[in-house]
N, C-alpha and C positions, 0 to 999 in steps of 0.2 A: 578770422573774426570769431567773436566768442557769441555766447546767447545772451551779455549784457550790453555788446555794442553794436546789439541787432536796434534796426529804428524801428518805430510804429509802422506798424500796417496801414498805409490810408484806405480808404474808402472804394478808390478806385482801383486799386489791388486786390481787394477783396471780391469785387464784381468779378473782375477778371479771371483769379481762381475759382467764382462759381459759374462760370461761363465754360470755363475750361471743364470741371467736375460735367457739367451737363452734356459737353459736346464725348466725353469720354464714352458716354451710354449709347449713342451713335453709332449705327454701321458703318464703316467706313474710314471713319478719324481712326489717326495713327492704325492705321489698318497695320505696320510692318509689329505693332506691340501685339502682344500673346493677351486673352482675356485676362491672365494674373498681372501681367504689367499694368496691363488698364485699372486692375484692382484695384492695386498696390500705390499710384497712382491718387486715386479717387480718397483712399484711406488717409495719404501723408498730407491731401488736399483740407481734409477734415479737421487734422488734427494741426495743420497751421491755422488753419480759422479759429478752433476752439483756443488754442494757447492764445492768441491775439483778442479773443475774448466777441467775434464776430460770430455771425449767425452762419447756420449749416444752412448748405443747400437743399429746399423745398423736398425733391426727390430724397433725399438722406433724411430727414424727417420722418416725412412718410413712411418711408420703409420702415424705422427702426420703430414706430408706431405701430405698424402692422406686424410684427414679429411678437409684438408683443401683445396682441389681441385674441383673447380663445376662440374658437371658431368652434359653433354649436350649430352642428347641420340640421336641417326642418325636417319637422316632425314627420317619420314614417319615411323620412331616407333612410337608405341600407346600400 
């Protein structure tokens, strides 16, 4: 099958893939995967949402908000 006779993504796939992204952060889930499976995983998880034009998982938000925040430690820390 090609990437033009892929169908829509409904709604309820999309749930699923961010249920799946959130359970991956999880101790325990697929415990036999290496933390880079889980990665790798969580990444291809993204990046079919976004093609599909659906929202990122809350936690993936977040984060990539937070990486990009300067962090100005208070005054008279050393």
């Amino acid at each position: 099958m090609t990437a033009n006779d892929a169908q829509p993504m409904s709604q309820r796939q999309a749930d699923a893939l961010c249920e799946e992204w959130a359970l991956l952060l999880k101790m325990g889930y697929a415990s036999q995967w290496s933390p880079a499976q889980k990665m790798a995983r969580q990444d291809e998880i993204a990046a079919l949402l976004l093609h599909v034009g659906q929202a990122l998982p809350r936690g993936l938000t977040r984060r990539e908000v937070l990486v990009n925040v300067d962090v100005v430690p208070p005054r008279g820390a050393q």
